[in-house]
Structures are given as structure tokens and as C-alpha cells.
N, C-alpha and C positions, 0 to 999 in steps of 0.2 A: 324312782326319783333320785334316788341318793346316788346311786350309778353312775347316772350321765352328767349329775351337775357336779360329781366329782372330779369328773374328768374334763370339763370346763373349768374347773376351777383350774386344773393345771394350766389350762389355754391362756386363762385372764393371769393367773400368775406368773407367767413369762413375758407379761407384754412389763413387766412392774421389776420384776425378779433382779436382772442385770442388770438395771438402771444402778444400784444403792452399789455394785460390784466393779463399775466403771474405774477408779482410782485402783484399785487392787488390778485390774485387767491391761491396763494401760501400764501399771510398772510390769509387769508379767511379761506382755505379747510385745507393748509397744503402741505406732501410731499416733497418728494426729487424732482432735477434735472430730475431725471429720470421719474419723476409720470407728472411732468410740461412736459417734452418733448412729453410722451405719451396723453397730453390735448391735444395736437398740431398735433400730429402722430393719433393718431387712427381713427380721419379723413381723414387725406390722406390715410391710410392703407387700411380701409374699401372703401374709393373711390375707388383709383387705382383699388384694388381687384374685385371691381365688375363692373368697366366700359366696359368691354367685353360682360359681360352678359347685363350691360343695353342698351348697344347697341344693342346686339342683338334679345332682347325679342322690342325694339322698332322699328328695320327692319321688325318683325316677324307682332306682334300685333297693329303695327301704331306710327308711332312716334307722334299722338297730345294725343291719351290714355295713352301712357307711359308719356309721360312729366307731363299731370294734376295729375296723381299718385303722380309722383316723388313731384312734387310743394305741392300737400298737407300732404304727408306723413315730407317733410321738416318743415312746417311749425309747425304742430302737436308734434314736437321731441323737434323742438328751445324750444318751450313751456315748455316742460318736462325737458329741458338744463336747463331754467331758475331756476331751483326750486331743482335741484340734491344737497342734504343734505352732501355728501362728495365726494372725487377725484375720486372713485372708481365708482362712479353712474353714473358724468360726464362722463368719459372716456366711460363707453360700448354706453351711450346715443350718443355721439361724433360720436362714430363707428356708428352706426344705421343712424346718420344723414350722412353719410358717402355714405352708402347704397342708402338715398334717392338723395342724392347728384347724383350719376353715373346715375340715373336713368330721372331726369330733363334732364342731358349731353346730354344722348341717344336719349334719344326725341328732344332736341333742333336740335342736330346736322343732324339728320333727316328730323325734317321741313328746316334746311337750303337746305338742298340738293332737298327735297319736293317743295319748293316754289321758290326757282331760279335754275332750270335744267339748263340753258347756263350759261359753264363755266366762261365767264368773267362778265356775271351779280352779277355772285355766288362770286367768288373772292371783287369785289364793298361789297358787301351785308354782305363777313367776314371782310372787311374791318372794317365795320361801328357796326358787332355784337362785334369784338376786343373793337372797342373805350368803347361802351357804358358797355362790360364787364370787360373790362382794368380799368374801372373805380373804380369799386371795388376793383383794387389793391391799387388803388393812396385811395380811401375812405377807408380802413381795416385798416390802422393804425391810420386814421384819428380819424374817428367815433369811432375807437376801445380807444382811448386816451379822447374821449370826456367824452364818455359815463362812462367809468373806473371813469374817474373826479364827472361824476356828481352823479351817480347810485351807483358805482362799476363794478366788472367783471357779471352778473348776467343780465344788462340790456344789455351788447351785443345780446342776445341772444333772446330777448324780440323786437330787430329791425326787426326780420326776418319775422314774422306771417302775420305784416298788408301788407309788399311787396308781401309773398306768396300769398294773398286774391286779391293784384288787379292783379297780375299776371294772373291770376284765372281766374278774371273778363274777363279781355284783349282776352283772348284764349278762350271765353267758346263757340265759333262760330265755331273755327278752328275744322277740324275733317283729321283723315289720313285713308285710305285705309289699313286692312290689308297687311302685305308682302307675299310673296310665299316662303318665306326664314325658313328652317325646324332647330331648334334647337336640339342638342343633348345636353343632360344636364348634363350628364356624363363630357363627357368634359368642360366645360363651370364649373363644379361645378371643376375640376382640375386646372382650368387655376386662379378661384378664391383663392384655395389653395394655388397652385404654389405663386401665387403674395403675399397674407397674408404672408406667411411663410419667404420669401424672406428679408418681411420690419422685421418681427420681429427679424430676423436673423441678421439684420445689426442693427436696434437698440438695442436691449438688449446683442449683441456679443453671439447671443445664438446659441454653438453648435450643440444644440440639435434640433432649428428649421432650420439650414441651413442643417443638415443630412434629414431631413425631406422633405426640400424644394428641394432637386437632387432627392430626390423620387417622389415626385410630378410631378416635369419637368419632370421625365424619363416615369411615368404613363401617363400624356399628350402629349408628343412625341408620343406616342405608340396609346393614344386615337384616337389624332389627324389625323396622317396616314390609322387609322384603320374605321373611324368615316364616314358617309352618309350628316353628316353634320359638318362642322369641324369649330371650333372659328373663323378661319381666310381664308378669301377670296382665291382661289389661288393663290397665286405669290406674294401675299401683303407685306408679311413679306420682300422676299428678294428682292425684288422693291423699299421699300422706309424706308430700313434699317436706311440711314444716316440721315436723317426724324427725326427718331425716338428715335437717336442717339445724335441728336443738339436738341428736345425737351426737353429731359432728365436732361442734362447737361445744361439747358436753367432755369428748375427748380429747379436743385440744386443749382446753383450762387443762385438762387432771393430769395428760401426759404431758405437757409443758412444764407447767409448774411441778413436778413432780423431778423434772432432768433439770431445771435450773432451780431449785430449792437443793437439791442433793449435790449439785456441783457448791452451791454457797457453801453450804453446813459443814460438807468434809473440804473445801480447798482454801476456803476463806476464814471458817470457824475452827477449821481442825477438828472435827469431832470425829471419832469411830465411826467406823460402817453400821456399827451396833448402836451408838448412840444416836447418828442419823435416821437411822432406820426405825429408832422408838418415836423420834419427832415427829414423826408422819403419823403415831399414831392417832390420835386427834382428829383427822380427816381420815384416816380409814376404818376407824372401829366402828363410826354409825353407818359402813356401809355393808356389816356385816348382821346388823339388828335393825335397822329402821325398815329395809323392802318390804319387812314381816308384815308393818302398817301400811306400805304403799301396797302392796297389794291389795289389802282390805279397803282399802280409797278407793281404788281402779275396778275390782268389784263391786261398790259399791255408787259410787260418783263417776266413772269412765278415766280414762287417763289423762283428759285436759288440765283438770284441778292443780295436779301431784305435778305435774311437767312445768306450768308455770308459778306456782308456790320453790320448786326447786331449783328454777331456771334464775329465781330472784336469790335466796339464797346462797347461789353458786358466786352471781354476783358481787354480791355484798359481801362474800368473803374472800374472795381473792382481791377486791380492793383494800378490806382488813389486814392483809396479808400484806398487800404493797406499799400501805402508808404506815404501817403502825409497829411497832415492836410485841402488841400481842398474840405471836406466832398460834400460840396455842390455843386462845379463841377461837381464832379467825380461819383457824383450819376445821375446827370445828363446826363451825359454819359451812365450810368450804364441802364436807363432809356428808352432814345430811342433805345439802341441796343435792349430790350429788343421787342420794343413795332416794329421793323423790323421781330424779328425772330417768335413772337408767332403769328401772325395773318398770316402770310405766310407759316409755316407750317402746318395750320388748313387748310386753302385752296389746298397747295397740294396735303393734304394726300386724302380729299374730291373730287377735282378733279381725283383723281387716282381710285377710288372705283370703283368695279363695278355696275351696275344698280340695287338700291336697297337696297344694302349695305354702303351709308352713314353713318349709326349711329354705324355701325361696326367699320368701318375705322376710324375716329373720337374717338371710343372707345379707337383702341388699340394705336394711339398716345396722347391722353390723358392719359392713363395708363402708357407709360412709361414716361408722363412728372412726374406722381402724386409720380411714384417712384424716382424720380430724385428728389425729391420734399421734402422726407420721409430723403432720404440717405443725403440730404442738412444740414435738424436739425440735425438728426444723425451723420455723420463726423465731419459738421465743427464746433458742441459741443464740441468736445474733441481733435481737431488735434489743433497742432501748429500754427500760421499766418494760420487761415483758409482761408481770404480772398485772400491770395496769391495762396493757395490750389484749391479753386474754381477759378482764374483765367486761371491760368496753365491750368485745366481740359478744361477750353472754349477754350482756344488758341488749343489744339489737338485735341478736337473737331470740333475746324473751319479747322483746314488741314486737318482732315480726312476727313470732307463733299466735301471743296474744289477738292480732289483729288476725291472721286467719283460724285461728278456732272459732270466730265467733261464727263462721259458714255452717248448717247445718252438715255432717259428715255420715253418708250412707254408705253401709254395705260394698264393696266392690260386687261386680257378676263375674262370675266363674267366664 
């Protein structure tokens, strides 16, 4: 257990890490708004994009082969991160660790499902994989503020190699079983496209790749229906829509407000990378102790409860956040809604998989949290009171979940 969510932890703490290092990066390399945004974007871009597939090459080939991949291949990039001579080196590097990024996911989320099969062990088990990877939400702006301070932006990336190596260590016993589970790569390599094209579309406003991106979707529609082996489980998609719907929306609140709070506090407040980066603690520390109880909710009461208890709270504190000057309440709030709704949607979508497909299922609610995640720095960079913006969105995101949970939800079939 400690193993694998260690090495998610590295995953989660790079989608957070370089966000707090952006001012330090930007005197360094250089660039526009837009080239900083893409430091930040072309890892979730390249994640999201390929969590489908590392899910599914980890159902296929074993989820402890696919994770020790992904964990060295990460480790191997940070290295190359550290040392990228201008903006333009970083970024495709970013993207690449992106890559290995979905690929750690896949495999983790598969030994989760691998090593506690009974569903309320499993639920306990994401409880406790939450906290300890929750953690690198509350440590990403931390260590990102330290390190900025002591090194610059260059030594973030220099934390990740010795964590990859004992991750390494920890797992080098664990082994997985082949799957029976048959890839089509055709598709899998559209579903990549489709997602790429999507983020770039909404970050850069580009017509040209959202033209692209309805081609995409409309070639994978067609693959998909046509395909022997199709990205997604049967029934998945339309099962556990509102899932995936309140993940989404779950990640653009935290990664939005998260690039336009750190841009206020160091460009407008002047505060340290370090002093920044302790700000946030208030909405990141309950996401490092509170999953311990949403797990015991999720085992106990199923995940609907914890998803919209947190979906309300997520609410109510980023409009705290937007009208008030009590930052540090209201992140607090911001905080534990937070740390209700993501460890509870990982275990439903988990418990709903069919036999096998773990790192599937897990994929494709990761994916569209990573997109929720992308379109966060993306919109609420340039909209008006974005934090009121991202509230809004959670409040009809919680009535929309609310009103379809009330459907009785069975089982998917294999």
C-alpha cells in the first residue's frame, strides 16, 4: 500500500508543485502568461490524454509491470525537467512526464483493486491511499514555496527521483498477473487524441483544434461501437456519468483557484513562494486527514453521502473565498469538501468496474478529473471573479449529482 500511493503521490504533487514556482520560472526562462500556463497544462494535458490507455495497458499487462514503468520512467524525466535550458524544452519534458504520470495511475489503481477485492475493505484502503496522496496537495505548494526559496524553480523537480527510487524499492516484490483484457489501439490512440485536442482547444481558444477534436470524438464514437475491444467497459460511461461529472468540476475549483490565488498572493500581495505556499495550507491539510473518515462513510453509507456533503462544502467555500477576506476559513472549508468528494469518487467508480478492469475505470474518472483540472487554469485565467465562477459550477454540479443519485445504481456486468 505505501508503495504505490507513494508514488502517486509524486503524480498528484506535480499537477500542484510548479504552480507556487511560476514567478521564480518566468524570471528564469522567460515567456508569456500563456507559455507559464502551458508549464502547468501540458501535464495535465498529456496525463488526462493518456490515462485511458494506462489503465488499460495495466488491466492488460499487470498492474505492478505497468506502475514500476511508470515510477522509473517519472523519475528519469524529473531529471531531464531539472536541467531544460528554456520554456520550450520544459513544456514537451512536462508533457512526457505526463505520460508517465497516467501510467504509475494505472498500475496503482489496479493493485488497489488487485490487493483488497472486498468492496468495503477497498473503500477503508482508498480511504487511507486519499490521505497519504492528499498529501501532496497540502505538500505541492508547500515544498513548491520552499524549494523556489532555497534552490529556485529547477530543484522542484530534483525532489521526485530519490521518492521514485524508494517507491521502487518498496514494490520490487509485488508482481500482477497478466489480464485477459484485449486492447485496441486504434481506439485508445483516438480517445488520446480526442482528450489532447479538447485541452488544447480550450487553452489556447484554438479553432482549429476544437474542429479537430469533434473529429476525433466522431472517429471514436464510430471506433468504439465498431471495436472487439472498446476503451470503456459496457455500461460505464452511462452508470456513473454524475461520477465523473462532480470529479471534473471537483478539479477545476481546486486547480483554478489554486493558479489564480498564487498568482494574487505573490504578484498583487508580494508574499514569498514560501509564504504563499503556507496560505494554502488551510485547504490542503484536511486533505491529508479527513479521506481516513471518508473512507469509513464510503464503507459504510456507499459514496453518494461524502460526494454531496462535499460537493456543498466545496461550494460554500470558494464563494467564502470570493466575497470575503476570511481567506483562511474559507479555504478551510474549501478543504474538506474537497477531501469528502475525491476519495469517494475513486472508490465508486472502483467498486463499479467490472472484474479486471480497475485501472480502466479509475482511468477514465481520472481523465476527466485531469480535464476539469486543465479547463480550471484555463478559464479561470482570464474570466471575470473566477472564484465565483468555479463556485457556481460546483453548486449545479451538486444538484445535478444530487438529482441523479437518487436512481437506484446497480452493479455494471462484466
Amino acid at each position: 500500500m505505501f508503495g504505490f500511493s507513494l508514488a502517486y503521490f509524486l503524480v498528484i504533487l506535480d499537477t500542484t508543485v510548479l504552480t507556487i514556482a511560476l514567478p521564480d520560472l518566468r524570471d528564469s526562462l522567460g515567456g508569456s502568461l500563456a507559455g507559464q500556463q502551458w508549464a502547468v497544462n501540458a501535464y495535465t494535458v498529456a496525463f488526462a490524454a493518456s490515462l485511458l490507455v494506462g489503465g488499460a495497458v495495466a488491466d492488460r499487462y499487470g498492474a505492478a509491470r505497468i506502475f514500476k514503468a511508470g515510477v522509473a520512467a517519472f523519475g528519469v524525466i524529473s531529471l531531464l525537467s531539472a536541467a531544460a535550458p528554456h520554456l520550450g524544452v520544459l513544456i514537451g519534458l512536462r508533457a512526457l512526464l505526463g505520460v508517465a504520470g497516467a501510467l504509475c495511475t494505472g498500475g496503482s489503481l489496479g493493485l488497489l483493486g488487485q490487493l483488497f477485492p472486498d468492496p468495503a475493505a477497498r473503500a477503508r484502503a482508498t480511504g487511507l491511499w486519499a490521505a497519504i496522496t492528499g498529501s501532496a496537495l497540502a505538500a505541492g505548494p508547500l515544498l513548491g514555496g520552499l524549494l523556489v526559496d532555497l534552490s529556485g524553480w529547477r530543484a522542484v523537480f530534483l525532489l521526485n527521483p530519490p521518492i521514485a527510487l524508494i517507491s521502487l524499492l518498496v514494490m520490487r516484490r509485488v508482481g500482477s498477473p497478466r489480464g485477459h483484457r484485449e486492447i485496441d489501439w486504434r481506439v485508445q490512440a483516438l480517445a488520446c487524441a480526442f482528450l489532447g485536442l479538447v485541452a488544447e482547444a480550450l487553452i489556447d481558444a484554438s479553432a482549429v483544434a476544437g474542429v479537430l477534436g469533434v473529429a476525433a470524438l466522431a472517429a471514436l464514437v464510430l471506433a468504439e461501437r465498431r471495436s472487439h475491444a472498446p476503451a470503456l467497459p459496457g455500461g460505464l460511461l452511462a452508470a456513473t456519468w454524475p461520477e465523473l461529472l462532480a470529479g471534473a468540476a471537483a478539479n477545476f475549483a481546486f486547480s483554478g483557484a489554486l493558479f489564480v490565488l498564487t498568482l494574487l498572493l505573490q504578484d498583487t500581495r508580494h508574499l514569498a513562494p514560501m509564504a504563499a505556499g503556507l496560505a494554502f495550507l488551510p485547504m490542503t491539510i484536511p486533505m491529508t486527514v479527513n479521506p481516513l473518515l471518508t473512507g469509513r462513510l464510503v464503507a459504510r453509507y456507499g459514496p453518494r453521502p461524502p460526494i454531496v456533503a462535499g460537493l456543498a462544502l466545496l461550494a460554500a467555500g470558494l464563494t467564502g473565498v470570493a466575497l470575503t477576506d476570511a481567506l483562511t476559513l474559507w479555504l478551510l472549508v474549501t478543504g474538506f469538501g474537497l477531501s469528502f468528494v475525491l476519495p469517494a469518487l475513486m472508490a465508486g467508480m472502483v467498486n463499479s468496474a467490472p472484474p479486471g478492469t480497475a485501472g480502466t475505470a479509475g482511468g477514465v474518472l481520472n481523465a476527466f478529473r485531469q480535464v476539469g483540472a486543465t479547463l480550471g487554469v484555463a478559464v479561470m485565467g482570464v474570466v471575470g471573479r473566477p472564484l465565483l465562477v468555479a463556485a457556481l459550477l460546483t453548486a449545479l454540479t451538486l444538484a445535478a449529482y444530487a438529482l441523479a443519485a437518487r436512481r437506484a445504481r446497480t452493479p455494471i456486468p462484466a
